[in-house]
C-alpha positions as CSV (number, residue, x, y, z in Angstrom):
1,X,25.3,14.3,19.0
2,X,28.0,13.7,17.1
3,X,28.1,13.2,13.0
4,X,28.6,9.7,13.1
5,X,25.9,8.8,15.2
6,X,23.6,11.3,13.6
7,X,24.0,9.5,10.4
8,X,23.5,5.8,12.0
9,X,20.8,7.5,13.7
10,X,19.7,8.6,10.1
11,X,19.9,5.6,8.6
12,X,18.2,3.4,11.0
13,X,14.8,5.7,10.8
14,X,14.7,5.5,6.6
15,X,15.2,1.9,6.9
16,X,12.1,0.2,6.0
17,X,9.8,-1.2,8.9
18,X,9.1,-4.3,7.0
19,X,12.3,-5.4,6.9
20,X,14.0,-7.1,9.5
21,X,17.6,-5.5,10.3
22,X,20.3,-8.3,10.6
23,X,23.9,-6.4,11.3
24,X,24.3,-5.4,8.4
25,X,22.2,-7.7,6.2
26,X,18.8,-6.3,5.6
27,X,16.3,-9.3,4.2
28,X,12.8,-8.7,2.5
29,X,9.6,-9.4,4.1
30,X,8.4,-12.9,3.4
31,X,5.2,-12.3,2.0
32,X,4.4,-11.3,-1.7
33,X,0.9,-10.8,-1.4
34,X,-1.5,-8.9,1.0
35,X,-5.2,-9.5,2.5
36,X,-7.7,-6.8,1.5
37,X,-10.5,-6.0,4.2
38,X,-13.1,-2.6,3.0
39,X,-15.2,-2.7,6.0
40,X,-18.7,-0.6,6.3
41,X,-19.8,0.3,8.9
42,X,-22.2,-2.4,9.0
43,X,-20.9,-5.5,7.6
44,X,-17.6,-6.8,6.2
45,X,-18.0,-5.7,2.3
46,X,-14.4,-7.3,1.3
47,X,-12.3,-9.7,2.5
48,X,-9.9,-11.2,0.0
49,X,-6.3,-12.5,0.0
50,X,-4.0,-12.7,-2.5
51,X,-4.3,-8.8,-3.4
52,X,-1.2,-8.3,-5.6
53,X,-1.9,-4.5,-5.9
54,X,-4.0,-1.9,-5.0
55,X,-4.8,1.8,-6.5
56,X,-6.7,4.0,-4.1
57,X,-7.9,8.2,-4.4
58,X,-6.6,10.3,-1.2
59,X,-7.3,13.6,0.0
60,X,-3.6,14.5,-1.2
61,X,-3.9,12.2,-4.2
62,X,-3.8,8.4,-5.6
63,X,-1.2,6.3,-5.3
64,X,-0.8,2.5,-5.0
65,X,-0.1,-0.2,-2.4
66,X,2.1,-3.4,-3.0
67,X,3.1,-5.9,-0.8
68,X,6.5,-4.7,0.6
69,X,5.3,-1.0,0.8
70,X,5.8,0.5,4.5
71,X,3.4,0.8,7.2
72,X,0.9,3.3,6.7
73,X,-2.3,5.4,7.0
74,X,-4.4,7.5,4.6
75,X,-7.6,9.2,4.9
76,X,-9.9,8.3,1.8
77,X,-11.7,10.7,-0.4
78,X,-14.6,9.3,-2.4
79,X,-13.8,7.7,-5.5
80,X,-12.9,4.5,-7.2
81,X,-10.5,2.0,-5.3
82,X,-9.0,-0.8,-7.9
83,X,-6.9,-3.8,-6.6
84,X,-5.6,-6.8,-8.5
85,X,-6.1,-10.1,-8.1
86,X,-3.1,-12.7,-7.7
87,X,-4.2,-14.2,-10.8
88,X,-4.3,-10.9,-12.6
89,X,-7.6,-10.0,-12.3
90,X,-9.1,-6.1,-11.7
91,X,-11.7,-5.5,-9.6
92,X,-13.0,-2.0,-9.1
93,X,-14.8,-0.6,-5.9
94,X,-16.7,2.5,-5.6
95,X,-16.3,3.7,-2.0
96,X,-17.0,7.2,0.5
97,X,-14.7,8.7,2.5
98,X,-12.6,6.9,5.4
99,X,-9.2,5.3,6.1
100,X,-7.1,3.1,4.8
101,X,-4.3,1.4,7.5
102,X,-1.4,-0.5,6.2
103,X,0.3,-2.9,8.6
104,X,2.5,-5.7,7.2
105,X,0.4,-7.7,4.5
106,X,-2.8,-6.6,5.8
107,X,-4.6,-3.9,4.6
108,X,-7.8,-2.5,5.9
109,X,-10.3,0.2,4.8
110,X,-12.9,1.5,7.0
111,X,-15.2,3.9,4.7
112,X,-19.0,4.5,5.1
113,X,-20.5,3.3,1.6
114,X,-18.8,1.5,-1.3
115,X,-20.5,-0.5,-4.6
116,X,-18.7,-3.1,-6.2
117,X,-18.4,-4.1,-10.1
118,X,-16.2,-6.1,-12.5
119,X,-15.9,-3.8,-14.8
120,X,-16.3,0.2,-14.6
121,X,-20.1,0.3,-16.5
122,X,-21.6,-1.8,-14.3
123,X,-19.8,0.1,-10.9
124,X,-20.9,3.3,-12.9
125,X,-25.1,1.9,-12.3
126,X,-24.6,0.9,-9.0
127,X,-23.0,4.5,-8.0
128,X,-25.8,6.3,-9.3
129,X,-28.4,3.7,-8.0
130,X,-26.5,3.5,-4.1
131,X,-25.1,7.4,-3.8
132,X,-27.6,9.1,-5.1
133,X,-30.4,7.5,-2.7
134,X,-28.0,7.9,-0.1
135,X,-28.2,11.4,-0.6
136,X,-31.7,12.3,-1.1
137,X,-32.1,10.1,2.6
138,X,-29.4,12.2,3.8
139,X,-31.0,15.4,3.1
140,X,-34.2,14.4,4.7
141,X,-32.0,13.5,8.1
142,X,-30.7,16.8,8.3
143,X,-33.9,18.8,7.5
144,X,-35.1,16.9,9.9
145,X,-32.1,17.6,12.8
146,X,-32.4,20.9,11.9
147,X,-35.9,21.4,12.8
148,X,-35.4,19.4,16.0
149,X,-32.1,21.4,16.7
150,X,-34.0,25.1,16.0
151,X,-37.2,23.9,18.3
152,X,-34.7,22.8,21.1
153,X,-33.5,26.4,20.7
154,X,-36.7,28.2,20.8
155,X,-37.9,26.1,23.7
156,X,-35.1,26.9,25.9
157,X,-35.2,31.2,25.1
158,X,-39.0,30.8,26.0
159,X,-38.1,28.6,28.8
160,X,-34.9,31.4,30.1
161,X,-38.0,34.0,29.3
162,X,-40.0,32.5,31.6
């Protein structure tokens, strides 16, 4: 391939994908906001529009979302997940681990708990009262699997016994 194509090649693939490529025009994406969705696996916890910006904690670090920001995916580490409002306001969200996916002005994030709170006292009394319950459960389920799982297993040496 030769250097001239290489470079249009080049240039092509670090042009943004939500941009529409005119010759040699390139004009913005027409929307300034984007649509917030947190889904649980359950129920639909969030589902705003007019999200202006959004902060969120990966498993390589936080960074933020705005509109015009590329396509994307993330996986989620647990942690707090702010977004603001279109008229200015913060709201804070407490959520587990999952995935974020960024397509245009849409924004979805699939995680498997999350608390909401205006401000970061109250989401701090709703963490403790949600994870921590969540938890003491969840160590019951896997005692329990474990002792189901180590039965199974003695079962079937008796049963190869014979």
């Amino acid at each position: 391939m030769n250097n001239t194509r290489l470079r249009s090649v080049l240039q092509y693939s670090a042009t943004p994908t939500l941009q529409a490529k005119r010759g040699d025009r390139v004009e913005a994406a027409p929307w300034s906001t984007m649509c917030l969705k947190v889904l649980l696996p359950y129920r639909i916890f969030v589902d705003e529009d007019g999200v202006t910006h959004i902060m969120v904690v990966t498993q390589t670090g936080a960074f933020g979302l705005l509109p015009h920001r590329l396509d994307c995916t993330a996986g989620i580490a647990p942690g707090i997940l702010a977004y603001r409002r279109n008229a200015g306001e913060e709201v804070y969200l407490a959520i587990d681990e999952g995935v974020l996916i960024k397509t245009g002005p849409e924004v979805i994030i699939s995680v498997r708990n999350a608390a909401g709170g205006q401000n970061l006292g109250q989401l701090r009394a709703a963490v403790e009262h949600e994870f921590l319950n969540l938890d003491e459960r969840e160590r019951s389920v896997r005692s329990l699997i474990a002792k189901v799982e180590s039965d199974f297993v003695r079962r079937f040496l008796e049963m190869q016994r014979g």
